[in-house]
Structure formats: structure tokens, C-alpha cells
C-alpha positions, 0 to 999 in steps of 0.5 A: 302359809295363810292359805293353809291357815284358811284351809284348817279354819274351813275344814274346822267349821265344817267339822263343827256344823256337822257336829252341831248337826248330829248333835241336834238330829240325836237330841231333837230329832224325834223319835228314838235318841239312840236309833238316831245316833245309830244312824250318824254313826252308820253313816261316818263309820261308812266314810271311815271305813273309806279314808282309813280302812286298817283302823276301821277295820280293828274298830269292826273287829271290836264291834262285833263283840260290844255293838249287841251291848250299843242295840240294848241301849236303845230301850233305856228311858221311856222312848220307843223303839221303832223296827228303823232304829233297830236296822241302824245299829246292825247295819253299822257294821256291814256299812262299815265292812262295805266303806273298807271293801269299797276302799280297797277296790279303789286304791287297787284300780288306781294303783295306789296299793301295790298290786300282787298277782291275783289280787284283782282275781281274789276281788272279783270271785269275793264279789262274786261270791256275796253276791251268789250268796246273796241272791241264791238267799233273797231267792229262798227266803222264808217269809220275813218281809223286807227286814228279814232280807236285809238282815239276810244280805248282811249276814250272809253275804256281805261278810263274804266280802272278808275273803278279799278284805283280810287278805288286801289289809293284812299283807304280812304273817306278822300283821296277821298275827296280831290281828288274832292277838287283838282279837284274843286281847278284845274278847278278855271283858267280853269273859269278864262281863259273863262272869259278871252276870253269872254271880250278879244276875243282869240288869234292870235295863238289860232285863227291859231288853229282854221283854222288848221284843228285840232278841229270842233270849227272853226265853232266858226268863224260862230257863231254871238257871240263867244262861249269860250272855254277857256283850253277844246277842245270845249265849249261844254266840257267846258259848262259840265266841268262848270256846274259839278263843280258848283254843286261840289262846292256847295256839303258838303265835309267836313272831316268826314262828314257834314249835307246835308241841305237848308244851304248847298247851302249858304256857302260863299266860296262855293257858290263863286266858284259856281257862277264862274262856273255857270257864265262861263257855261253861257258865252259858250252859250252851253245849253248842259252843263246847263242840265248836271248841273241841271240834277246833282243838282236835282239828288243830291236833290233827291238820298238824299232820297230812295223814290224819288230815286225809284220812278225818274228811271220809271219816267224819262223812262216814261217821254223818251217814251212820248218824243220820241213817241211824238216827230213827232207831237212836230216837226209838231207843232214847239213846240221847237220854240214857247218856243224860241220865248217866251223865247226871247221874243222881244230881238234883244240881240244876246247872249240872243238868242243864251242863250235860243235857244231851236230850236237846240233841234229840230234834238234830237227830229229828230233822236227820231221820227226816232228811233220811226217809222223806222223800218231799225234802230232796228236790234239784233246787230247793224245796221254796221253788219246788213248791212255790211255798214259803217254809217255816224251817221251824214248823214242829217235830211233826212237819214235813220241813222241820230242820234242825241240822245244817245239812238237811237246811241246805238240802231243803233250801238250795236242793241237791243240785247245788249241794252236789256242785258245793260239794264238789267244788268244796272238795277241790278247794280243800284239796287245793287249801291242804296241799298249800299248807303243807308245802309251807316249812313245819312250825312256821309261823306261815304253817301255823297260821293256816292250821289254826284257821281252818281248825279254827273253821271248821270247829264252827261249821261242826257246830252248824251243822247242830245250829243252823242259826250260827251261818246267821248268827252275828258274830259268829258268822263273821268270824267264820269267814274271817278264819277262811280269809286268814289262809288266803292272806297268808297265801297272798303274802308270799307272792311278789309284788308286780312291777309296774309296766315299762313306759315306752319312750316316744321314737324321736323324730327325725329333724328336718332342719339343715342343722339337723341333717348336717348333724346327721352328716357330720355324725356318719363322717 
């Protein structure tokens, strides 16, 4: 009893010096008071991430929506902001990401989690996976120096990493279930927050964090009417994060399983949540998450079903190739703008021209009819190892590389020999994901997850592929692999658990003792 007494008061003091020690570090230790704090909480996240992974990994589930909210606050008062403190507070959530994966790979090797069959395969290709990713990206980064770098391994590699985690962590469909539900719930003041700043404008201190130098969305300052972008780090994650929860909400995700039907859509609460989201998609005046959002809608029509899910992949490539091989004579003919122009109409409205400005698009259909008719963007790996260069992807209409579209981005950054194998093996892996799908029981919660997931992802990559920012656009990026790893999860629940090996017990030895043979003896008699 008194021992355990002394074991608390240890564990006590030790917890008091360190929070002494944060405490001074953050208020005394120079330099900027909120970098600093970043950067004890960088480090306990990480070790949190460790001890207690399910929780941490909720924790980064809400920052993803409010850690852009914590970066702002680095401008508040008169302190500096140095390019250290600004790495701290976004690499919280990789940090943390990596304490959980690191957590998980421990207790699977020491036999502390039950172990399914596939589990130690599922790690090794998503460790594999990130870490491709993330050399293929060190090897053909444009310039940037070593932040750009960083920033590239957490954005693009590290969340890969959700592809083993989300699956080892959420080992039921009901865990699952409410995993999305927490996600819809969390994203409620993010939509409130955007209705805020579209009738109220935003803040003094928010407006200091605009003409910091620490986000592009001073642009906003430009624009005729004000583009919210409420908790994200810009409207245009905002717009997608909207869009995506709009078609969550209105997704039946009842416990054990609800009929996916018309009716579906017209639920009270659902279709209020829905609403909202849609309403604060709207007032970013980003079309690019209103495609993500209907992408994602249409597809979870159509994956409901196995015809129309076979026939919308050769479709939707043969409606790519048209654009693109088209695209030239669609610039000629300013086709963008005379839907514009029809759209709007005789409207001077200032957010309705802004709503349904499609001559935006026009650059996507640049960068199409260059990918289409220049021959220095085809190379077999990449035009930086073609060439030696370092690309500027955004170097004007009038560049050889200018890039606007997500196809022509891999082409020229990775080369068509790894886009064919991409392909390729994409291709197998859909057939494979599709295949599983619909072996699951119609209206299942099972089935209607994994439909939700890949309409849900595929309603991003449609809205890549007009924004090469969204595969590093935080938290869009997340949520894209989250939606990939969600089906894989499910896939893992409905595996059995393996029972541990048999432990052989020793042969006895044969006793030489007389007692031991006149036992024997006596036995056989």
C-alpha cells in the first residue's frame, strides 16, 4: 500500500516539474509564445499518439478541422513569427498520426492486439506505400528548400499511413460508424464559423493573419466579395470539407444496416445537417468543392449498383479524353464563358457572378490542350529527371509546364512509366475493391459503408483532378486516404481472429531411478 502511495507521489512530481517546465519554456523561452507552445504539444501529442492511440486518434480527427484556427494565433500580440514556429503547429498532426502508427506496429509484434490474418501484410504495404510516396516526392520536388520537403512528406506520405491505422483501430462496422458520425458531428461549428464570417466579415486578428505571409488566402483582399474560410486553411478545403459532409449526412449509417432508398435523402435531422453544409459550400464561392460534392453524391447512386459501376470508369475516361483532346478548340470558341454568361445572365450580383464563374476552368482546359499537343511533357519518368530542372508547375499560360489539371501534374512529375504502372495497377485494385463490395449483403451496413467510402473518394480525386493543390491540401488530403481506408477496414472486420500457436509440451524424460524402472515394470505387468 505505501509503496503505491510513493509510486503516485513520484509520478505526481515528475508531472508537476514537466508542467513547470512547459510553462516557463512557453512564457520565457523567447521567441514566439504560441511556436512554442506548439512545440510541447508536438511532442506530448506524439507520446500520446503512443499510450493511448484510439483517443489520440479522434483528438486528430478534430484537428484537422481547428489546428489552421491554432497556426492563426501565432500572429496575436507584437511577436514574431519565425518559419520554426509555423513547422510546429503543422507538424502536430503527422507527429501524432506517427505515435499512433508506431503504437499499433508495437502492440501487433508483441502480441498485445489479436492479430488477423493479413494484418502484418496490411503494415508493410502502407509502409511501403509512404515511404514510395514519399521518395518518388522528395525525388521530384520543384524547388522549396527543406520546408518545402517537410511539408511534402507530411502531406503526402505520412497520412498514407491511415491505410494500416484505420483498419488496426476500428476493428468493427459499428466502430466505423461512428467514426463518420463524429466526423459529421465535428464538422457542425466549422459550418457555423463560415455562416459567421459571411455576414460578419472576419477579424482583426484574423485579418493580421491574412497579410502575415503565412497563408495564399490574402488573395482574398482582392476578391469583390469575401470568400470565408472559417476553421480550414482556405475556402477551397472548406468548400470540399462542405461538400463531402453534405453527402455524409445524408448516407444511412444506421446500426446494423438501413435500406439505401429515394427516402433516404428526406430524413429530418439528416437532411438539416445536409442543408447546413451545402449552404456553407455555397457562401465559399469555391465551384471546386461543389463538384467534389456532386461527383460524390452521383457516385453513391451509382456504386449502389454493379452495372452502372462498371460501365462509369470507361465512360468517365472517354468523356477525359474528349475534354482534353478537345480542349483547344473549347478555348478557341470561349465556350466556358458563354456558359458564364448564360448562366448569369443579366445579373450585376457580385456573389452570383462569382457562384457560376466557369471561366476559371478555362486554365484546367490550358494545361489539357498542352498535355495534348506538347511533346516535352511526355518523358518515361518525370520531366525534373528529364531535364535536371526544377519546375515551376505554375510558370503562366504561356509555359511549357504550366499545369492546372491533376493528370497532366503526374504526367510531368512522375512521367508516363509510372503512370501506366499506376494505372495499371489501380485498375486491378478497383476490380478487386468493386468485386468485395458487392459480395457483401445489399443494405448492410458492411455494403453501405464501403459505397459511401469510395464515392466519398472518388468525389475528391474528381475535384483533383481540377486542383492539383487538393493531394496537398491538408485536410483534404487526409480525409481522402481516411475514405480509402475505411473499405479496407471493413474488409479486415469480417476476417477471423488467429489463434495462437499451440505450445508443444516437453517429451518427459525417462527416469533412471529403480523407482523409475520398477514403475515402468510394475505398469506393464
Amino acid at each position: 500500500m505505501n509503496s503505491n502511495a510513493i509510486s503516485k507521489g513520484i509520478v505526481i512530481l515528475i508531472g508537476m516539474f514537466f508542467a513547470l517546465r512547459v510553462t516557463f519554456g512557453v512564457l520565457a523561452g523567447g521567441g514566439n509564445a504560441i511556436g512554442n507552445l506548439a512545440f510541447y504539444l508536438l511532442i506530448a501529442c506524439g507520446i500520446l499518439g503512443v499510450i493511448a492511440p484510439k483517443m489520440m486518434f479522434f483528438a486528430l480527427v478534430l484537428m484537422t478541422m481547428y489546428l489552421d484556427t491554432f497556426k492563426r494565433l501565432l500572429v496575436a500580440g507584437d511577436q514574431n513569427v519565425g518559419q520554426l514556429d509555423l513547422y510546429y503547429v503543422l507538424g502536430v498532426a503527422p507527429v501524432t498520426l506517427m505515435g499512433i502508427a508506431a503504437s499499433l506496429i508495437e502492440r501487433l509484434l508483441s502480441q498485445r492486439m489479436p492479430l488477423r490474418k493479413g494484418d502484418i501484410k496490411l503494415v508493410v504495404f502502407g509502409l511501403l506505400l509512404a515511404g514510395l510516396m514519399g521518395v518518388a516526392g522528395m525525388a521530384t520536388q520543384t524547388g522549396g528548400g527543406v520546408g518545402a520537403k517537410l511539408r511534402l512528406l507530411a502531406n503526402e506520405a505520412s497520412y498514407l499511413c491511415l491505410i494500416f491505422v484505420v483498419p488496426l483501430l476500428f476493428r468493427t462496422p459499428d466502430e466505423l460508424r461512428k467514426l463518420l458520425r463524429f466526423v459529421i458531428a465535428a464538422f457542425v461549428p466549422v459550418a457555423l464559423y463560415t455562416f459567421y464570417h459571411s455576414k460578419f466579415g472576419i477579424t482583426n486578428w484574423e485579418y493580421k493573419y491574412l497579410l502575415s505571409g503565412l497563408t495564399l488566402e490574402v488573395r482574398q483582399l482582392d476578391e469583390r466579395v469575401f470568400r470565408p474560410f472559417s476553421t480550414m486553411n482556405s475556402a477551397a478545403a472548406l468548400s470540399v470539407m462542405m461538400a463531402i459532409m453534405a453527402v455524409l449526412s445524408l448516407a444511412p449509417l444506421g446500426k446494423g444496416g438501413q435500406r439505401w432508398g429515394f427516402t433516404t435523402y428526406f430524413r429530418p435531422i439528416p437532411l438539416l445537417l445536409a442543408v447546413m453544409f451545402v449552404v456553407a459550400a455555397f457562401l465559399t464561392y469555391s465551384r471546386g468543392g461543389w463538384i467534389c460534392g456532386f461527383a460524390a453524391l452521383f457516385l453513391t447512386l451509382v456504386f449502389r449498383f454493379k452495372a452502372p459501376t462498371m460501365l462509369i470508369y470507361p465512360g468517365t475516361l472517354a468523356l477525359f479524353l474528349i475534354v482534353m483532346f478537345s480542349a483547344e478548340s473549347m478555348i478557341k470558341a470561349n465556350t466556358l464563358g458563354k456558359a458564364t454568361d448564360f448562366l448569369v445572365g443579366k445579373s450585376t450580383s457580385n456573389e452570383k457572378q462569382m457562384a457560376v464563374r466557369l471561366g476559371t476552368f478555362t486554365s484546367r482546359l490550358v494545361s489539357l490542350e498542352k498535355t495534348a499537343t506538347n511533346p516535352k511533357r511526355w518523358t518515361p519518368f518525370g520531366v525534373p529527371i528529364a531535364t535536371g530542372q526544377r519546375l515551376d508547375f505554375q510558370d503562366g499560360h504561356e509555359g511549357d509546364y504550366y499545369v492546372h489539371d491533376g493528370f497532366s501534374y503526374f504526367l510531368i512529375r512522375f512521367g508516363y512509366i509510372p503512370l501506366g504502372i499506376a494505372f495499371a495497377l489501380g485498375s486491378y485494385l478497383l476490380y478487386r475493391a468493386h468485386r468485395f463490395q458487392f459480395s457483401l449483403p445489399p443494405d448492410s451496413l458492411e455494403r453501405n459503408l464501403v459505397t459511401l467510402s469510395y464515392a466519398s473518394a472518388f468525389g475528391i480525386i474528381v475535384g483533383f483532378m481540377g486542383n492539383t493543390a487538393q493531394l496537398q491540401m491538408y485536410p483534404v488530403n487526409f480525409y481522402l486516404y481516411l475514405f480509402i481506408a475505411i473499405p479496407i477496414a471493413v474488409h479486415f472486420s469480417l476476417k477471423t481472429v488467429r489463434s495462437p500457436a499451440p505450445v508443444k509440451e516437453p517429451a518427459t524424460a525417462p527416469d533412471p531411478s529403480p523407482l523409475g524402472m520398477a514403475g515402468r515394470r510394475l505398469g506393464a505387468s
